[in-house]
N, C-alpha and C positions, 0 to 999 in steps of 0.2 A: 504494500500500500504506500502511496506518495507519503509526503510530509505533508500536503495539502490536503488530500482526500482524510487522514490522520485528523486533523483543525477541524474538518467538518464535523466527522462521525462525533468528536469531542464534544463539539457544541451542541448535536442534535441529542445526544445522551442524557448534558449537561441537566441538571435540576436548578430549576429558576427558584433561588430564592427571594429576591422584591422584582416585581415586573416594572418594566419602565416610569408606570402613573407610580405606584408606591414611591420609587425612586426622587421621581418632579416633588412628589408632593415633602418628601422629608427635606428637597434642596429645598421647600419654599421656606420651612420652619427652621432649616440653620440659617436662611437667607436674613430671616426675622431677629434672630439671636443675637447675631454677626451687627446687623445693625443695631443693636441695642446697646450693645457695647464698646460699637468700634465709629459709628459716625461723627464722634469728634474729635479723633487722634491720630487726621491725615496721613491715614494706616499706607506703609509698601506691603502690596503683596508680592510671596515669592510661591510662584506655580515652580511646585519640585517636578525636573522631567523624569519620565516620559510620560509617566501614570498618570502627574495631576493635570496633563490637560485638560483634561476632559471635566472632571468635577471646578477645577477652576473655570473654565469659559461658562459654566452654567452658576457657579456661586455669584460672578461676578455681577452677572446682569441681575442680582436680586439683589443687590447692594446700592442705594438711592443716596450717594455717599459719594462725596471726591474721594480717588485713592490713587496710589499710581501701581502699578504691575512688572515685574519681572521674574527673571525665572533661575533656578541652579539647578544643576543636573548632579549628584552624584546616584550613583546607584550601586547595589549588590549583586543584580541581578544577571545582566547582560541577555537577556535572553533566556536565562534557564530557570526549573522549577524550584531551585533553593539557591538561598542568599550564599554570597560570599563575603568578600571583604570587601570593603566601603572603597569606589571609586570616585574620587573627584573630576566630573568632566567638564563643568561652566561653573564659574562662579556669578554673583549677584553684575550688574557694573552700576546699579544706583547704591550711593552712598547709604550703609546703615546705620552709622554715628547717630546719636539722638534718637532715631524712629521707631517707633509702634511697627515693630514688623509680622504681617503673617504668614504662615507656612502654611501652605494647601497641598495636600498631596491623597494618594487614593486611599490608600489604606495603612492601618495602625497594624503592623504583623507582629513583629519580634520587640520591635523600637529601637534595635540599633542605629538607622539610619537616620531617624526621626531624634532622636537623643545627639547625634554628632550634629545635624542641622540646628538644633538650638544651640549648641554649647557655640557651634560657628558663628551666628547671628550674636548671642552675647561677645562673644569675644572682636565681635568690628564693632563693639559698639551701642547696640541695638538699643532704646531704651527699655522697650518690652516686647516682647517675644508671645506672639499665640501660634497654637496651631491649631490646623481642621482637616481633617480625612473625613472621605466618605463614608467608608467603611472601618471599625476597630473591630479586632479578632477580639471573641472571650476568651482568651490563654495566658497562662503567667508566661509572664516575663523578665528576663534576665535582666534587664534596663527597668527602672520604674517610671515609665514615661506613660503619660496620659494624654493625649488629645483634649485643646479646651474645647473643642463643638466638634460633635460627631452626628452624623446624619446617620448612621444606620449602624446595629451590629450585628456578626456572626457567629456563629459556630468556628471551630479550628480546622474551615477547608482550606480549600484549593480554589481559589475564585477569579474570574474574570471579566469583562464588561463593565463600563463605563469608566475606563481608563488602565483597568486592569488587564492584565495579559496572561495567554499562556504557549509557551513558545515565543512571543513575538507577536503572536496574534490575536484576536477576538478584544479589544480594545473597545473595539467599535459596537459590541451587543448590548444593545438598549434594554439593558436589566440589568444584574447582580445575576451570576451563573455560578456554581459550583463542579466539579468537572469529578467524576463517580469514579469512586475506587479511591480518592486522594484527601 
């Protein structure tokens, strides 16, 4: 079987756990949070790549708030189904000295990489540091890191769609997926 026909059967398999509307409607309620707390401390946000595209371009537009946007990239992943070691491949290029900065990203797993993203943003400066995943696993964790607004939790799968990946792929499935057997 290809590596692509493989990404299919995955997804057709896959067990949807929030469908799309569930999904809209939990962005609407961090959307609400997010402003409650953040519309007057000319928040940066940092869209972590590659995963928080996707829940960032939709948090943002429920933000009724000047903010400005940019993005870092480190990742564990590269590709595959378990983390490795924390890759740095962009950093920020707006200044963090002094700002309310926030971290968007897909999902809360382990928190290693979510734990070095803050200690980074404190250490250029930051004045306060939040962060938002879409998703946070129910799992201990090695790092005691917690998400200040989470839209939605899981179980300790294997999950993908709406920013998430697997392989590489299914980023793009308009739900929350679990992928069976993992």
């Amino acid at each position: 079987m290809s590596d692509i026909n493989h990404i299919q059967q995955v997804w057709q398999e896959a067990d949807c756990l929030y469908s799309d509307q569930q999904v809209q409607q939990a962005l609407d309620e961090i959307g609400n949070k997010m402003t409650e707390v953040l519309q007057n401390t000319n928040p940066l946000l940092l869209c972590v790549m590659t995963g928080g595209i996707i829940p960032t371009g939709h948090i943002i537009t429920r933000l009724q708030f000047p903010l400005e946007l940019d993005y870092i990239h480190a990742t564990r992943y590269q590709g595959e189904t378990s983390g490795g070691k924390l890759e740095w491949l962009v950093e920020p290029r707006i200044d963090l000295q002094g700002r309310v900065v926030v971290i968007v990203d897909d999902i809360l797993d382990e928190g290693i990489t979510l734990d070095a993203l803050i200690q980074y943003c404190q250490a250029h400066g930051a004045e306060r540091v939040y962060s938002v995943v879409l998703i946070e696993k129910k799992r201990h964790r090695s790092k005691e890191v917690h998400a200040d607004f989470v839209a939605l939790t899981t179980e300790d799968r294997y999950l993908f769609g709406y920013g998430m990946d697997y392989k590489g792929y299914l980023r793009n499935a308009a739900g929350i997926y679990a992928v069976k057997g993992m």
